[in-house]
N, C-alpha and C positions, 0 to 999 in steps of 0.2 A: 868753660867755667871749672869744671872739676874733671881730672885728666887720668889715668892711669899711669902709677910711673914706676922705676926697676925698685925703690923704695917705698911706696906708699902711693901718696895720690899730690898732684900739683891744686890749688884749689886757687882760682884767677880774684882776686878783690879791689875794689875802686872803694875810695877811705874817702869819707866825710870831714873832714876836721874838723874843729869847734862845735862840736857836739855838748849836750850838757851832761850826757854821756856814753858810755861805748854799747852800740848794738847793732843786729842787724835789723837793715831797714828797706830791705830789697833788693831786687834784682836789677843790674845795671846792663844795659846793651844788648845787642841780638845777635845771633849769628855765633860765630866764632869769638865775636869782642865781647859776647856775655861775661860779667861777672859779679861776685856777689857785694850789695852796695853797704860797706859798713860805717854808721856814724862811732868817730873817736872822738872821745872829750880831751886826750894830750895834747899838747899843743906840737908841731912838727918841729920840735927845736933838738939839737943833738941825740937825736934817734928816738925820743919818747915816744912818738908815736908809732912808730915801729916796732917801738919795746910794747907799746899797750896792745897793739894787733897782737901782739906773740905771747900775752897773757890771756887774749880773751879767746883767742884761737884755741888755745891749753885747756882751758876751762871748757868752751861748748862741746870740744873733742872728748875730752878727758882724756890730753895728753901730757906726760910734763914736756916744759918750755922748752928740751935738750932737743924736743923730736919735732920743732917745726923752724923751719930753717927760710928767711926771706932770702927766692932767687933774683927775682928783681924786680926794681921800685923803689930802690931804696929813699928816692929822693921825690919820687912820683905819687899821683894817687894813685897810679895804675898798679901792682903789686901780684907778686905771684909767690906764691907760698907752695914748701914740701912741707907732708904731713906725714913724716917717716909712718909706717905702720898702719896708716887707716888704709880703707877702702871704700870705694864710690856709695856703699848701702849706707855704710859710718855717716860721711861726710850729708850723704842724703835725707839721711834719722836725725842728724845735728840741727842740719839748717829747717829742714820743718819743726823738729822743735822748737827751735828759737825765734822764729816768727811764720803766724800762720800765711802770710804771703806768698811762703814757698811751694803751697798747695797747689795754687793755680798754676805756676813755671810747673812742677813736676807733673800736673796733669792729672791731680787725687782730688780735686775740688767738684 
């Protein structure tokens, strides 16, 4: 789910679409095919919803939008993102923030 990379961290996500709007809402998969499950309200038409990932990514980070980069997925729910600059504690502080669900995945519940 959340990787170590030569620039930041990879951060693995499975996208909800038609959402009523964009959040996270858990954790998807076990193992290796873990990743984080996010509902998007965009609809997946000429990249919206990829653009909406990469504003709300911006946003839980507190990155601007130049430092998260989709390596692939583009057409998938499956999606793997660089997050130039963060680090696993970052992205670990993010996602419990942003929904208490992450408690239990991370083992702080």
């Amino acid at each position: 789910m959340i990787r170590n990379h030569s620039n930041g961290i990879t951060l693995a996500i499975r996208a909800q679409l038609g959402a009523k709007k964009t959040a996270i809402t858990g954790i998807y998969g076990e193992g290796e095919q873990t990743a984080v499950r996010i509902a998007v309200h965009a609809p997946p038409i000429e990249g919206r919803a990829n653009e909406a990932l990469i504003e709300f990514l911006a946003d839980i980070f507190r990155l601007p939008k130049s430092a998260i980069e989709l390596l692939s997925g583009r057409s998938s729910r499956n999606k793997l993102f660089l997050l130039k600059g963060a680090t696993v504690a970052d992205a670990k502080a993010a996602i419990q923030a942003a929904t208490p669900q992450a408690n239990y995945f991370w083992g702080t519940e």
